[in-house]
N, C-alpha and C positions, 0 to 999 in steps of 0.2 A: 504494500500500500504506500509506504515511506517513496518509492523510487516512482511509481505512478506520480504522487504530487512533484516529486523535484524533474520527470519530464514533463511535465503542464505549465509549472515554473519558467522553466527551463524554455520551452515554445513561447510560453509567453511575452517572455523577454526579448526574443527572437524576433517575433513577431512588431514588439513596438519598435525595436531597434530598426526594421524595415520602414516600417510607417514614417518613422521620424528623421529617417534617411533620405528621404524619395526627393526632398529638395523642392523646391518651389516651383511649379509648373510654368510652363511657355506658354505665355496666354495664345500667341500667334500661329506654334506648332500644331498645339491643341486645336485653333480654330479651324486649321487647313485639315487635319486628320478627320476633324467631325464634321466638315462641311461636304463628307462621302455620305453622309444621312441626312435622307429630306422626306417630306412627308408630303407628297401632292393627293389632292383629294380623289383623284383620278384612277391612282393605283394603289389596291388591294383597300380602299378605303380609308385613305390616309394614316396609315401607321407606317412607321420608320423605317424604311427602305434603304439598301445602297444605291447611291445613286445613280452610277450606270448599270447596273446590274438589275435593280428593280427585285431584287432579294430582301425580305425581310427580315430587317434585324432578328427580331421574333425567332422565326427559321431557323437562322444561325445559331441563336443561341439555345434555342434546345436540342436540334442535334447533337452539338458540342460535348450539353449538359447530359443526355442519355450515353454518351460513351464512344458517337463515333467518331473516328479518328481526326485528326486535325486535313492532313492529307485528302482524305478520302471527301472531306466535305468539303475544301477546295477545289477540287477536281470536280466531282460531282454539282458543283453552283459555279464553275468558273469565277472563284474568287482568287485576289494576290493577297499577300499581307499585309498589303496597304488594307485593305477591307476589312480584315478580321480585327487587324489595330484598331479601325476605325468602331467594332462591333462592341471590343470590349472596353473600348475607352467613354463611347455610348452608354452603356451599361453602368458602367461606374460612377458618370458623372451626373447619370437619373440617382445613383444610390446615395453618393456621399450629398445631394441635396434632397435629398429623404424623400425622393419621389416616389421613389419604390418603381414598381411593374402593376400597374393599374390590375390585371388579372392575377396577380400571383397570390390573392386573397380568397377567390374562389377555388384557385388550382387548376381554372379551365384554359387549356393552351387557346390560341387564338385561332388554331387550326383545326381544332378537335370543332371548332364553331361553323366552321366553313364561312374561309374567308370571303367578301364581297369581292367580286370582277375575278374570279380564278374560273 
């Protein structure tokens, strides 16, 4: 039990030492990475799309989140790195301003709903 606590400790510390390492963001980097996500009312109903792609953030990230491979969902949605950058730095920066995932409260994927215009 002793060693349980001192690895939880131990991650913890880890963990904030990361946090507090990450250094002060590029407002300008930032803008050009996320300006790969748009929302036209036109496609899929206005949620967050790549924007040459027309991929839903959505998409990407429960793929990701169910286990398949980074590659393969790449390949599979014709995305670069630039995209995926873009998907999870989206993600994050709905989180760290507490916006959360609008459905992640009921648990219903966006797709299990059947998206509009698909």
């Amino acid at each position: 039990m002793r060693k349980q606590d001192d690895d939880r400790k131990a991650k913890k510390y880890r963990v904030e030492m990361v946090m507090k390492n990450l250094g002060t963001p590029d407002p300008v980097k930032e803008e050009r990475i996320l300006s790969r996500i748009v929302m036209s009312p036109g496609v899929y109903g206005g949620i967050p799309t790549l924007r040459e792609q027309e991929v839903p953030v959505e998409l990407v990230l429960h793929l990701l989140g169910r286990g398949h491979p980074e590659t393969e969902v790449r390949n599979l949605l014709d995305l670069s790195e630039e995209d995926l950058q873009a998907v999870f730095l989206y993600a994050a920066t709905l989180l760290s301003e507490g916006s959360g995932f609008s459905r992640l409260a009921d648990k219903t994927p966006y797709f299990a709903m059947g998206a509009p215009g698909r």
